[in-house]
C-alpha positions in Angstrom: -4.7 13.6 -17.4 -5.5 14.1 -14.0 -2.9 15.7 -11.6 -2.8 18.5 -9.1 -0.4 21.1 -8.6 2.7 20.9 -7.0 2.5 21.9 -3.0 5.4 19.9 -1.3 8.9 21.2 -1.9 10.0 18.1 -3.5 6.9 17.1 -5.8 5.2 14.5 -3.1 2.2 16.3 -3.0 1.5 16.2 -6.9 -0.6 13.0 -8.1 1.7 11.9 -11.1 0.3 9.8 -14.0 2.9 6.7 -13.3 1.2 6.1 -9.6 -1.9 5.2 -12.3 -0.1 3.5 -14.6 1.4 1.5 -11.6 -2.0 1.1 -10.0 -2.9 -0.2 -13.3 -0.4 -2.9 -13.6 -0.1 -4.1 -10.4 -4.1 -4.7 -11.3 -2.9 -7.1 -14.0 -0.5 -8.9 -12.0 -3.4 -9.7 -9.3 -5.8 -10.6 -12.3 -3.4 -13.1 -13.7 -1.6 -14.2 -10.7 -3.8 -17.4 -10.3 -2.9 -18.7 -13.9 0.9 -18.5 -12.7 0.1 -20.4 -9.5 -2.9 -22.8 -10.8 -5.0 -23.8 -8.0 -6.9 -26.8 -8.9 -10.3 -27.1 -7.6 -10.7 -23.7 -5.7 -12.9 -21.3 -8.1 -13.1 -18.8 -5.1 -9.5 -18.1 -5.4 -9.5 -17.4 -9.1 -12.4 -15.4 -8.8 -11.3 -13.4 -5.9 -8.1 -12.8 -8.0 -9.4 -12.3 -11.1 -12.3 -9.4 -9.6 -10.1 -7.9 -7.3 -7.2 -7.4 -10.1 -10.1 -6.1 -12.4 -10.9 -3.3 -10.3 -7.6 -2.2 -9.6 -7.1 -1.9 -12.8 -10.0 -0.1 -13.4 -9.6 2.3 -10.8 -6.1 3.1 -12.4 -7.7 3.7 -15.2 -10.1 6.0 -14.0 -8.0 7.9 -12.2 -6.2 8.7 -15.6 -9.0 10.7 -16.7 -10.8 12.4 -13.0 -9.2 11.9 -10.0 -12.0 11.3 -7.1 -11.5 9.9 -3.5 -14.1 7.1 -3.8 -11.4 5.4 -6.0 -8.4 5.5 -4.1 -10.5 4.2 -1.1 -12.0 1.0 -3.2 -8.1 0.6 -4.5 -7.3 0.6 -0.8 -10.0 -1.5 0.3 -8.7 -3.6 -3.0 -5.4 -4.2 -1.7 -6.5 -4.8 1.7 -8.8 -7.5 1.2 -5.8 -9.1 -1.3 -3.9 -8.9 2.0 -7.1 -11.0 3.9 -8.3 -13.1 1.2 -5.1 -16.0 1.9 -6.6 -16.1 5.1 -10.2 -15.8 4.8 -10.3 -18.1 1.6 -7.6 -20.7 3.5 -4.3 -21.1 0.8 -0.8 -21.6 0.8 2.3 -21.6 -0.9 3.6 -18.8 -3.6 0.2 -17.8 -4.5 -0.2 -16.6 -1.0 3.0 -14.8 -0.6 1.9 -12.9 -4.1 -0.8 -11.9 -2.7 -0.1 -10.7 0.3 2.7 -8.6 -1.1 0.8 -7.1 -4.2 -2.4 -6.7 -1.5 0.3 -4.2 0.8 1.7 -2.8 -2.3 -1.9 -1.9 -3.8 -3.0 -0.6 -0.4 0.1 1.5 0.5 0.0 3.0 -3.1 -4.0 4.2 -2.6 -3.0 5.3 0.9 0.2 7.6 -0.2 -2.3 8.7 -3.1 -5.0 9.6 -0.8 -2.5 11.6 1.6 -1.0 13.6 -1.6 -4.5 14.5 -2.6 -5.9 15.5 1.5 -6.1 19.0 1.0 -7.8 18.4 -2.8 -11.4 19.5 -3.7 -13.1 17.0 -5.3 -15.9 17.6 -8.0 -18.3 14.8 -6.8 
């Protein structure tokens, strides 16, 4: 399991496993969020959905086993465009409000995730 040593008085500067496993499932939620909130006719939605939550998920995952800073920046990059996507791709209603909230979630998680690991070397 990937982690770093504790630098911050109070443990914020360690990468713990459950920001992972929490990157992980909020990866599932995105991938199955359309199939909660069907939208009939728009494929681009789904697939946006369905891509995006897959590679969350499997950035999580990968971050389980070797932590490196090109994956925290696509899990940003990830929850931003989550955040866009209602706009760019034009819907409405819950589905949008899901998104939007799991896209700031995603994104704030890789960001606090990239600041604990600043001062890191990476083995690229």
């Amino acid at each position: 399991m990937a982690t770093t040593n504790d630098m911050g008085r109070i443990g914020l500067m360690q990468h713990r496993s459950w920001e992972d496993m929490a990157m992980m499932a909020l990866g599932a939620i995105i991938f199955l969020s359309p199939f909660f909130y069907p939208m009939s006719g728009n494929i681009a939605i789904v697939l946006s959905a369905i891509i995006t939550g897959a590679v969350v998920m499997t950035v999580g995952i990968m971050e389980m086993v070797s932590l490196r800073r090109w994956e925290e920046m696509l899990a940003f990059l990830g929850g931003v465009w989550m955040v866009i996507a209602p706009y760019a791709l034009n819907y409405m209603g819950p589905l949008r409000v899901w998104h939007i909230a799991l896209g700031i979630i995603v994104a704030l998680l890789a960001a606090f995730q990239m600041w604990q690991d600043r001062d890191r070397r990476f083995d690229e």
